[in-house]
C-alpha positions as CSV (number, residue, x, y, z in Angstrom):
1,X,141.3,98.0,59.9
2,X,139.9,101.1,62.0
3,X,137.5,99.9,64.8
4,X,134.3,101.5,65.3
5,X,133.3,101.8,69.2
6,X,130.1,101.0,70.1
7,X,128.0,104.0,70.3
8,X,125.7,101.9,73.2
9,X,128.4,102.0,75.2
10,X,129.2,105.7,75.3
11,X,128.2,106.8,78.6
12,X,125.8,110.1,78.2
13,X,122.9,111.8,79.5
14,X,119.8,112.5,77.5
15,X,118.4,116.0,78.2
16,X,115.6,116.1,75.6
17,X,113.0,113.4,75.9
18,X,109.3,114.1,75.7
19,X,107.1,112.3,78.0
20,X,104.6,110.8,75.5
21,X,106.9,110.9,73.0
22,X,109.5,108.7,74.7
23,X,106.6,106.0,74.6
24,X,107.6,102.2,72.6
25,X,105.4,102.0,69.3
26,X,104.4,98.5,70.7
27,X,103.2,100.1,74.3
28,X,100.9,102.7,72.2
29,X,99.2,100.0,70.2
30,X,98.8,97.7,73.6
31,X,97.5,100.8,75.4
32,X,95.2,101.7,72.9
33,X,93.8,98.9,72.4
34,X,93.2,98.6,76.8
35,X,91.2,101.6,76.6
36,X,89.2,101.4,73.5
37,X,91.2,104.1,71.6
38,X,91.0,104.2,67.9
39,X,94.6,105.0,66.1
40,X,94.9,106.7,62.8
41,X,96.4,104.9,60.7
42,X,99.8,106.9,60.4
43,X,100.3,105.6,64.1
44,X,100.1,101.8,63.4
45,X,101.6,101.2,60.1
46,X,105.0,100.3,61.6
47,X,106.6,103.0,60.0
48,X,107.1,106.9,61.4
49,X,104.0,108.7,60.2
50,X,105.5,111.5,57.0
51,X,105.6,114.5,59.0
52,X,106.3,118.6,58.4
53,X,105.7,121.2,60.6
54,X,107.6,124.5,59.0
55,X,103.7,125.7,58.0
56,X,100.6,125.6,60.4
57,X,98.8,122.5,58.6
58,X,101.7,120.2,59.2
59,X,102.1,121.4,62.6
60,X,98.3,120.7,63.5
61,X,98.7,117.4,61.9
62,X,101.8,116.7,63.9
63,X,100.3,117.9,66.7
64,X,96.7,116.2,66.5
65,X,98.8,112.7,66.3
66,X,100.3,113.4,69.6
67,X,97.5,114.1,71.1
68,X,95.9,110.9,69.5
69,X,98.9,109.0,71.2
70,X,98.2,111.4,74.7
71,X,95.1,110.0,75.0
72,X,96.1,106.4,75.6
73,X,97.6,107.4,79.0
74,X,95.1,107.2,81.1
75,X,95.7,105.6,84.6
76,X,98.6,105.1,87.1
77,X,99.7,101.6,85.7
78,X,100.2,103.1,82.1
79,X,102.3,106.4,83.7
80,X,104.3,103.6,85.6
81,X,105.0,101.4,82.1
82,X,105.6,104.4,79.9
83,X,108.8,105.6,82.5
84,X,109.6,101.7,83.5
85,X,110.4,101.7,79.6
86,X,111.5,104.7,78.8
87,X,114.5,104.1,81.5
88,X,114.4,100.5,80.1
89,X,115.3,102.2,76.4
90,X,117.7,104.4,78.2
91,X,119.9,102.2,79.7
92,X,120.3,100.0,76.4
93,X,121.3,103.0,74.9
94,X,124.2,103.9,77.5
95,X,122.1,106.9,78.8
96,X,122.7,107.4,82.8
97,X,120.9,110.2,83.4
98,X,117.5,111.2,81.6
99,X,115.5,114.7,82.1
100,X,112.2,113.9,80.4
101,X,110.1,117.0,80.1
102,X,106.1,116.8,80.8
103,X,103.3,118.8,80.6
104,X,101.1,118.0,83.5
105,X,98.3,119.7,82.9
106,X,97.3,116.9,80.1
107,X,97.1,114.4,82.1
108,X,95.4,115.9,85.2
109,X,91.8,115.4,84.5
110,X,92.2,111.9,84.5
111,X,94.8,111.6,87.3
112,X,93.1,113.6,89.9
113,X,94.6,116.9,89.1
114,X,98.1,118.6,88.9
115,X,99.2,117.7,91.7
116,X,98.6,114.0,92.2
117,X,99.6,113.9,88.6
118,X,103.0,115.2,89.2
119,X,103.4,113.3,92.8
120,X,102.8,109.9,90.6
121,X,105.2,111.1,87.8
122,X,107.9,111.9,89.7
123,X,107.0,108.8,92.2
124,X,107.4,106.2,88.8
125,X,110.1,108.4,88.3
126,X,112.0,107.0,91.6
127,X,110.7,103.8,91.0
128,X,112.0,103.3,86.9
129,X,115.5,104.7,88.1
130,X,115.6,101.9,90.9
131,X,115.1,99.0,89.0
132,X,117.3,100.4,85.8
133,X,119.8,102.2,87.8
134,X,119.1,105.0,85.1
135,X,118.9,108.5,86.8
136,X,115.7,110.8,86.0
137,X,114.8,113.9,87.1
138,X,111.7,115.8,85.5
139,X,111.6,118.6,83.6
140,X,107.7,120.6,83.7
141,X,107.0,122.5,80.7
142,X,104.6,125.2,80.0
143,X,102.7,125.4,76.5
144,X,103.0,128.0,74.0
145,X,99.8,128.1,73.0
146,X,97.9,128.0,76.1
147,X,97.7,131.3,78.3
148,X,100.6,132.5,80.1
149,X,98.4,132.2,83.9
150,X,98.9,128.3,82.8
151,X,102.6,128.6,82.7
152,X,102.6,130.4,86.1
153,X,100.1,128.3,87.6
154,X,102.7,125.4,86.5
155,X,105.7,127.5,87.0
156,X,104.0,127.3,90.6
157,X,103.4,123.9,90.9
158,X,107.2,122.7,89.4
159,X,108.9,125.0,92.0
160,X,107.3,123.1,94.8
161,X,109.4,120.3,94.0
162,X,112.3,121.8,93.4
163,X,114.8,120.0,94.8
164,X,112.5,116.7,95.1
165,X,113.0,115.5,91.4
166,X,111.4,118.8,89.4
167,X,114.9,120.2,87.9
168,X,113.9,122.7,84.9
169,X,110.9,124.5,83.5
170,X,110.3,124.1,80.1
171,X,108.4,125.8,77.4
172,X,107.1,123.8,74.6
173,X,104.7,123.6,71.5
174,X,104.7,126.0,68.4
175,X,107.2,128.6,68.4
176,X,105.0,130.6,66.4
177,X,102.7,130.8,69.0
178,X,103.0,132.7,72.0
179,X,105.7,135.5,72.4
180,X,108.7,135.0,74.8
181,X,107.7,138.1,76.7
182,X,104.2,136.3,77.5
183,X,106.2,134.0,79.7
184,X,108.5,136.1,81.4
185,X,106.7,135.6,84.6
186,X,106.4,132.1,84.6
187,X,110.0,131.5,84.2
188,X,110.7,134.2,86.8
189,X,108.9,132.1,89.7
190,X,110.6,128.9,88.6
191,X,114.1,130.8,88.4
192,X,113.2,131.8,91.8
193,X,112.9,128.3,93.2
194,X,116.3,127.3,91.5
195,X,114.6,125.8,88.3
196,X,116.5,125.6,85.4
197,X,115.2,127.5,82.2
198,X,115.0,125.0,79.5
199,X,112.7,126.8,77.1
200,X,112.4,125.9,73.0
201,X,113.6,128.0,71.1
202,X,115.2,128.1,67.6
203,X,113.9,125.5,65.7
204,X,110.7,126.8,63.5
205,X,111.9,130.5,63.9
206,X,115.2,131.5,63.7
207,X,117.9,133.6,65.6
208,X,115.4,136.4,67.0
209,X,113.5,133.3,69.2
210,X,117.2,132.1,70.6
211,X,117.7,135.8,71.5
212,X,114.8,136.2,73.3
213,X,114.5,132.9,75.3
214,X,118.1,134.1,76.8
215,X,117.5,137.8,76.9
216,X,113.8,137.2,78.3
217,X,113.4,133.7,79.9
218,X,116.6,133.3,81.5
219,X,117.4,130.3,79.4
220,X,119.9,128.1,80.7
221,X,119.9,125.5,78.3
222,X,117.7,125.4,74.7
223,X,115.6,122.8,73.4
224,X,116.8,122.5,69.7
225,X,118.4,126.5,69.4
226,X,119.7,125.2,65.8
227,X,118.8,128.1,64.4
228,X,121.1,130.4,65.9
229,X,123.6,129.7,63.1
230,X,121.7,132.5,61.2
231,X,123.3,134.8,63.6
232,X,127.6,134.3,64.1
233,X,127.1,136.5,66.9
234,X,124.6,135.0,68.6
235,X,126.1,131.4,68.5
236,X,129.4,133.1,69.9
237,X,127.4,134.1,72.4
238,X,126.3,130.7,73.0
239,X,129.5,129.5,73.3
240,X,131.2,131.8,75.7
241,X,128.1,131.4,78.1
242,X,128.5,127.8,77.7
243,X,124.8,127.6,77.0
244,X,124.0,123.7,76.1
245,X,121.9,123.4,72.7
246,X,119.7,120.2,72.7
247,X,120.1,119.6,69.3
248,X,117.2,116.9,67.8
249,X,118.7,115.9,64.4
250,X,115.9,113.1,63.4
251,X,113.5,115.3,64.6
252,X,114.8,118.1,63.1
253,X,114.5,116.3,59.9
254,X,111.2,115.1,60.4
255,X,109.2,118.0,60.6
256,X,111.1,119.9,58.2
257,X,113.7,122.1,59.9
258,X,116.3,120.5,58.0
259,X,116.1,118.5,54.4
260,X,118.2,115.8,55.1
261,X,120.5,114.7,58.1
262,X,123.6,116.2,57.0
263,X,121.8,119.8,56.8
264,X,121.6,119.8,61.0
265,X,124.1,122.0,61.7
266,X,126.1,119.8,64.3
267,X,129.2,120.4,63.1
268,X,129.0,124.3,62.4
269,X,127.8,124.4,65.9
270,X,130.3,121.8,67.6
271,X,133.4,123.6,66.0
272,X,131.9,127.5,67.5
273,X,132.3,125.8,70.6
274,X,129.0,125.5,71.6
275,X,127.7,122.8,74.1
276,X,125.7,120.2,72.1
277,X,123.6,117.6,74.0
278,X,121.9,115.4,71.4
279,X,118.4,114.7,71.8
280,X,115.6,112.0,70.2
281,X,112.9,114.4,71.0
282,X,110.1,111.9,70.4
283,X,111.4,108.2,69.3
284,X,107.3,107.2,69.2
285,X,106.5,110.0,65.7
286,X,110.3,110.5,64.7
287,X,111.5,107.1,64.2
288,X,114.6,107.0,66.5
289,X,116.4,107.0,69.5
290,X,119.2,108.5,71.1
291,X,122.0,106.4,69.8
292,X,121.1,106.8,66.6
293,X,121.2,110.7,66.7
294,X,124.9,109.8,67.6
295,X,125.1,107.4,64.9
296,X,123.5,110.1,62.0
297,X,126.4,112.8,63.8
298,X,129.2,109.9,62.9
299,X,127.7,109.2,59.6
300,X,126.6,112.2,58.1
301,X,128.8,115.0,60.1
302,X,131.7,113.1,60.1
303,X,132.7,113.5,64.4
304,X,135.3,111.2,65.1
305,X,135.0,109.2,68.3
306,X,136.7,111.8,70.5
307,X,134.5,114.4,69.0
308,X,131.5,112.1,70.0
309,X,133.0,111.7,73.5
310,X,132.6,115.5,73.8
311,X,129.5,115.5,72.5
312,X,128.6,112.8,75.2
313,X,130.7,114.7,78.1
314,X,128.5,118.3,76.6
315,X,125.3,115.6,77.3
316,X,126.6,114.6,81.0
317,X,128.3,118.5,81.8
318,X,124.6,120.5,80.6
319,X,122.2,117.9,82.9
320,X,120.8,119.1,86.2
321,X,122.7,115.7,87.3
322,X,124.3,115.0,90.8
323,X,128.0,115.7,91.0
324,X,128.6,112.2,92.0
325,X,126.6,110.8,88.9
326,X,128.7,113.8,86.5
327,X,131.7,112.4,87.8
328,X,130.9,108.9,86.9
329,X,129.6,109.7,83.7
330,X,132.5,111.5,82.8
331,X,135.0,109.1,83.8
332,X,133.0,106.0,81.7
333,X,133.0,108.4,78.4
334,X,137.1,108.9,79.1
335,X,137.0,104.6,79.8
336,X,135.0,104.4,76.3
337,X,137.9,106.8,74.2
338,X,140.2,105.0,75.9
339,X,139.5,101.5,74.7
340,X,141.8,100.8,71.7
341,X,140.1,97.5,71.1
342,X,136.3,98.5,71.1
343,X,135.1,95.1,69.1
């Protein structure tokens, strides 16, 4: 009888969390109710709301949901829970390192303003990873569809704390919105201060966004970048730069990237050679966490457990991470493989 390891206990890092998103459908319906915040009823039936996004309805539905969730974070005491948790979820799931990716700006009216927002952030930070043992850095993301002075004015703000728990600069929201020249600048000044580039790209437009987040943005590492198997060329190029693809299967699902599981192209992608780090994306509107995306990858791709080890050493080997922390990742995902008796 072949034994199936337990995907928990696969040492890996988790590069592509959102910071609301990441939030426990039982904390949202306890915050909620705190502040006197009325939920739709797609956000309290139990069940992941029915989500598309590949047209500009179902992204402003998608969108006006997470805003609806947003809003229930609205004081110190709720930042500290949502990342207490978050690290909580992470460590159950065998995740030693997080990057969770925030857009202060969102918060700052009611916490005092950008800074002190991102000073409390990255202080429940440093608290969540002490009592967890779960490493987290931050990852401050621009939005698309705001003006490009916001990015720099954040682009700004994230590279004072390089070094200090800020390890990338993101850009997020609608792809469709916003061009990747608009931003250029932005990522510049955080590039400047030693910032990863971690913009989306690739997931509601296809291989032409991938090609400009590298050629334009610097990008290190992609948010999603599935799309890039439109282009062979382009996901060679992925693969010799070693460029890590945070690759969001439920998600990509979800909102309509993909029809079913088994469309994500993880397997195309894994055998190019291209660094995949899988990603939940948002657990609170997509249904599922990070093990599971490992799970859907064993079911529905068909990875064996080595090729999930690489997937989890791609995870560990594409994080902003200390060495130290790399090195003891990496050595728990070889302790996982090696375990002939995993039940």
């Amino acid at each position: 009888m072949v034994r199936v390891r337990d995907l928990r206990r696969l040492p890996k890092a988790h590069l592509h969390l959102h910071f609301t998103g990441s939030m426990r459908p039982a904390t949202l319906l306890e915050l909620a109710d705190k502040h006197g915040v009325r939920l739709p009823d797609a956000l309290t039936s139990g069940h992941p709301p029915k989500l598309r996004a590949t047209d500009e309805r179902g992204w402003f539905r998608f969108q006006r949901l997470y805003d609806i969730a947003r809003s229930v974070i609205r004081d110190e005491s709720d930042i500290r829970r949502l990342l207490r948790e978050a690290a909580e979820d992470e460590r159950a799931e065998g995740s030693g390192w997080l990057e969770i990716q925030v857009e202060p700006s969102t918060y700052a009216r009611r916490l005092g303003g950008l800074t002190p927002t991102v000073e409390l952030i990255l202080d429940a930070c440093r608290e969540a990873s002490a009592a967890t043992g779960v490493g987290i850095a931050l990852i401050i993301a621009a939005n698309r569809t705001r003006h490009p002075l916001d990015a720099r004015t954040l682009a700004r703000l994230a590279a004072q704390y390089a070094g200090r728990g800020v390890v990338g600069f993101g850009l997020s929201n609608d792809e469709r919105r916003g061009t990747a020249a608009e931003f250029e600048r932005a990522f510049r000044i955080a590039q400047r201060a030693g910032l990863m580039a971690v913009p989306h790209a690739g997931e509601l437009l296809g291989a032409r966004s991938v090609r400009e987040a590298l050629d334009l943005l610097g990008a290190q590492r992609l948010g999603h970048g599935v799309r890039a198997v439109e282009d062979p060329a382009l996901v060679e190029r992925i693969a010799s730069a070693g460029i890590t693809l945070e690759v969001c299967p439920a998600s990509n699902v979800a909102l309509g990237v993909a029809a079913k599981p088994g469309d994500v192209p993880v397997r195309q992608l894994f055998e190019a050679g291209v660094p995949i780090a899988l990603g939940a994306d948002d657990p609170l509107l997509f249904g599922s966490r990070l093990v599971e995306q490992y799970e859907i990858a064993r079911r529905e791709h068909g990875l064996s457990d080595a090729e999930l080890a690489e997937l989890a050493r791609a995870s560990i080997r594409g994080s902003a991470a200390p060495d130290e922390v790399k090195k003891r990742l990496l050595a728990g995902v070889d302790a996982w493989l090696a375990d002939e008796d995993p039940a």
